[in-house]
N, CA, C and O atoms as a GROMACS GRO file, in nm:
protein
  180
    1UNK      N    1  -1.865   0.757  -0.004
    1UNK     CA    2  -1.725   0.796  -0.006
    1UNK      C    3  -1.703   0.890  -0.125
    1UNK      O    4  -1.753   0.850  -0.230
    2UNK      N    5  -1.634   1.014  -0.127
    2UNK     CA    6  -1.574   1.108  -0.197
    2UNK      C    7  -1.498   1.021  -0.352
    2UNK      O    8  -1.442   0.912  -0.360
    3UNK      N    9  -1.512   1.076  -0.406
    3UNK     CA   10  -1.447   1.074  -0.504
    3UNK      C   11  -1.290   1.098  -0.496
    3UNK      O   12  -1.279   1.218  -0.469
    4UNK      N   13  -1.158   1.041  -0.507
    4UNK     CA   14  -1.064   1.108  -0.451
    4UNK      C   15  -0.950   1.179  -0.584
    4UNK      O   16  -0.959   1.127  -0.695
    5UNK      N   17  -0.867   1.273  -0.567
    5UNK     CA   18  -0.796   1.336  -0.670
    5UNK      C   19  -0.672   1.222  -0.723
    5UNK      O   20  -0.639   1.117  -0.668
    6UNK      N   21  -0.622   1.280  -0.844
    6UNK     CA   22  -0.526   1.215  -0.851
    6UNK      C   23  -0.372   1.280  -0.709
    6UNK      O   24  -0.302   1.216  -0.630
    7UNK      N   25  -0.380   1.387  -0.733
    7UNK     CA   26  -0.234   1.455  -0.662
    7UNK      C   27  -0.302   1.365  -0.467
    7UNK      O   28  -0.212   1.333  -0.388
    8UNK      N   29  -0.455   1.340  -0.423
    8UNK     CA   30  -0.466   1.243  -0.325
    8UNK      C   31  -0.380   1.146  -0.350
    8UNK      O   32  -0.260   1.135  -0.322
    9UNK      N   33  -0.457   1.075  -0.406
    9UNK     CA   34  -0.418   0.920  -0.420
    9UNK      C   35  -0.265   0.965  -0.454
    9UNK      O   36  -0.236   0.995  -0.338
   10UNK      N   37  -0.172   0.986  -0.511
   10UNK     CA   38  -0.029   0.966  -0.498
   10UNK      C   39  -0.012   1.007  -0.390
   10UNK      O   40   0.033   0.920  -0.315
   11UNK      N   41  -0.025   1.084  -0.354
   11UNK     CA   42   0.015   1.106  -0.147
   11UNK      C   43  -0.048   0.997  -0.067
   11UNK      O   44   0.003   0.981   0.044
   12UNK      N   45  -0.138   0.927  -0.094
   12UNK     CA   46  -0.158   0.864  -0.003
   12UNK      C   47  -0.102   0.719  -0.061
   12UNK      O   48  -0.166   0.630  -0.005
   13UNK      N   49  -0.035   0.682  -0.126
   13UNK     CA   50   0.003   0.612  -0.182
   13UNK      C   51   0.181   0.581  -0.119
   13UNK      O   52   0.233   0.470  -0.122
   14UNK      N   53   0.233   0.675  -0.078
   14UNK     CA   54   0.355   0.691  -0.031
   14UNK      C   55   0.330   0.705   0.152
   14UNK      O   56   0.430   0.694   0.221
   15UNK      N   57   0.240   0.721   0.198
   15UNK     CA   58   0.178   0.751   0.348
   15UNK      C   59   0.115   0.615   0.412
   15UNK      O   60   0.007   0.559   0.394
   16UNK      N   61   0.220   0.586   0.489
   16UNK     CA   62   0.119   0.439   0.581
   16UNK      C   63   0.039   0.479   0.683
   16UNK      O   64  -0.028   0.402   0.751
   17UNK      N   65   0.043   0.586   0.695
   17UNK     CA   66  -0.070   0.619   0.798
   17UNK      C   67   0.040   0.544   0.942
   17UNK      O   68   0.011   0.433   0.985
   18UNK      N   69   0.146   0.612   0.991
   18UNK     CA   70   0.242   0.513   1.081
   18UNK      C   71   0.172   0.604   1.196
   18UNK      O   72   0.131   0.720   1.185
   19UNK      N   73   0.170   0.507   1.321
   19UNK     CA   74   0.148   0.569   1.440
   19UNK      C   75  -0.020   0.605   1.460
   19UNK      O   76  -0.078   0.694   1.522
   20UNK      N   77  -0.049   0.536   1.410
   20UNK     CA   78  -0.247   0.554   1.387
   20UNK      C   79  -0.341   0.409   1.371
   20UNK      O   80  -0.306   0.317   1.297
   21UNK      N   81  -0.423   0.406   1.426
   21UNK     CA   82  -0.427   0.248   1.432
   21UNK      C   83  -0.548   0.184   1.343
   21UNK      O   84  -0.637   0.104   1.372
   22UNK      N   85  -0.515   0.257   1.215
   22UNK     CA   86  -0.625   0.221   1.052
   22UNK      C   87  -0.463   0.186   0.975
   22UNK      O   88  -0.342   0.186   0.996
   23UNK      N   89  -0.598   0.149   0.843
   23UNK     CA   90  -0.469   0.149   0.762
   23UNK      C   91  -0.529   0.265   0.660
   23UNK      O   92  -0.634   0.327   0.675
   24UNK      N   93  -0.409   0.283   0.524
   24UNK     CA   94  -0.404   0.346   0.447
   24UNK      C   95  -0.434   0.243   0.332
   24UNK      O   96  -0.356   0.160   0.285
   25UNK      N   97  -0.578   0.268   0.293
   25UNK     CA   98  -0.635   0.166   0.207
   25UNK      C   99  -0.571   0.171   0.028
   25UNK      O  100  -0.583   0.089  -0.062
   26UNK      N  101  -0.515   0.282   0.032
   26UNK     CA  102  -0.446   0.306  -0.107
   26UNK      C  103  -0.312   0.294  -0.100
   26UNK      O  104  -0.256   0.287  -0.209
   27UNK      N  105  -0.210   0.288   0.048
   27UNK     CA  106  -0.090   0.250   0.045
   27UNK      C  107  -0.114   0.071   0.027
   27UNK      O  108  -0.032   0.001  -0.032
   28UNK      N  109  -0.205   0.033   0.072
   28UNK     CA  110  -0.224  -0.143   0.119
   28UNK      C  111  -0.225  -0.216  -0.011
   28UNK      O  112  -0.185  -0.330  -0.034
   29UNK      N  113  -0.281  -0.125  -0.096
   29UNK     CA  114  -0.329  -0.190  -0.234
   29UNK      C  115  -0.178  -0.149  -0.310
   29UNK      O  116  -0.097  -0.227  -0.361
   30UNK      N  117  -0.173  -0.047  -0.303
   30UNK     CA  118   0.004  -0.045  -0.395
   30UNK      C  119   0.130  -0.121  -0.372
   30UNK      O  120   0.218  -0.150  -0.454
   31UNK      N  121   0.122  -0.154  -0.220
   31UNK     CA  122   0.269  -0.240  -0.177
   31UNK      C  123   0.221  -0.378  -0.200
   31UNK      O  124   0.303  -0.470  -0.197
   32UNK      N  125   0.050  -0.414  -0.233
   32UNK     CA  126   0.020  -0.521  -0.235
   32UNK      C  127   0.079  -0.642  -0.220
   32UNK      O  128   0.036  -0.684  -0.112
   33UNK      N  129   0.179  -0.749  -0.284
   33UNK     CA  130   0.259  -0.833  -0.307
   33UNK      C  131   0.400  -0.843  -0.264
   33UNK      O  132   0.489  -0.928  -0.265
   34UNK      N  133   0.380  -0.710  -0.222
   34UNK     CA  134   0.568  -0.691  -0.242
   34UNK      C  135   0.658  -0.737  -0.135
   34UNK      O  136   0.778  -0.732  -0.159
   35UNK      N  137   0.606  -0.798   0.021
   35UNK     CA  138   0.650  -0.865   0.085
   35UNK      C  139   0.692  -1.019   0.019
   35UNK      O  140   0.807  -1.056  -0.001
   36UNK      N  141   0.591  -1.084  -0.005
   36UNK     CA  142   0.560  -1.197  -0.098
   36UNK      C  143   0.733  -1.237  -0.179
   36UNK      O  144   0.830  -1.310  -0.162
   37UNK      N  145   0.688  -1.141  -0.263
   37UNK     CA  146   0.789  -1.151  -0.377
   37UNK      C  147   0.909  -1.121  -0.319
   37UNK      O  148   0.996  -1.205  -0.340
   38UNK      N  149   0.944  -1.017  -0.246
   38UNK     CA  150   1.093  -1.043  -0.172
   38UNK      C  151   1.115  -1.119  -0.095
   38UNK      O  152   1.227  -1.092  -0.051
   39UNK      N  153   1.041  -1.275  -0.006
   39UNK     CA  154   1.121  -1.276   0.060
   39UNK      C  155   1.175  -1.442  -0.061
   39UNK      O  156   1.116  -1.513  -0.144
   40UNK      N  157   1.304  -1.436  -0.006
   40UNK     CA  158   1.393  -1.522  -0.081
   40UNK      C  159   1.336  -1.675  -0.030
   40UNK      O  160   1.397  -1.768  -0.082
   41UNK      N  161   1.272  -1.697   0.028
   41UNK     CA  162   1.196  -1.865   0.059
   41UNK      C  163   1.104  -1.903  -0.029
   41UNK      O  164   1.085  -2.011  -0.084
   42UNK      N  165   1.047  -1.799  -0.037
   42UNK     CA  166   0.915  -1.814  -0.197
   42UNK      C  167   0.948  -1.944  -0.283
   42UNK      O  168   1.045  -1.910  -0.352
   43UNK      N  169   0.920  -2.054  -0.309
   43UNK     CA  170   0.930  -2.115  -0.450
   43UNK      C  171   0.886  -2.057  -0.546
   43UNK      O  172   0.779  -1.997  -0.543
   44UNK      N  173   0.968  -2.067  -0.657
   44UNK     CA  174   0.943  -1.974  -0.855
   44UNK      C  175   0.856  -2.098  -0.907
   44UNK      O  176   0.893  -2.215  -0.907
   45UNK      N  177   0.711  -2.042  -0.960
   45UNK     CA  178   0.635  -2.143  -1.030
   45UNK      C  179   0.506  -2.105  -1.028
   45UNK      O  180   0.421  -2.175  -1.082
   0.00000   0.00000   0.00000
């Protein structure tokens, strides 16, 4: 695998890859948690 740029990786960082049936392995890792943590059922601890 390529080495990738920075000005990449921030574009692909904002890009889900919608309508394509991979994912966007650098959007997956940035939104990481963030379902998790919003939804309001979560127990704090």
């Amino acid at each position: 695998m390529s080495k990738k740029t920075v000005a990449s990786n921030n574009a692909d960082m904002v890009n889900r890859n919608k309508g394509t049936n991979g994912t966007n392995i650098a959007n997956s890792k940035n939104t990481g948690n963030r379902g998790k943590q919003l939804n309001p059922n979560q127990k704090k601890g």
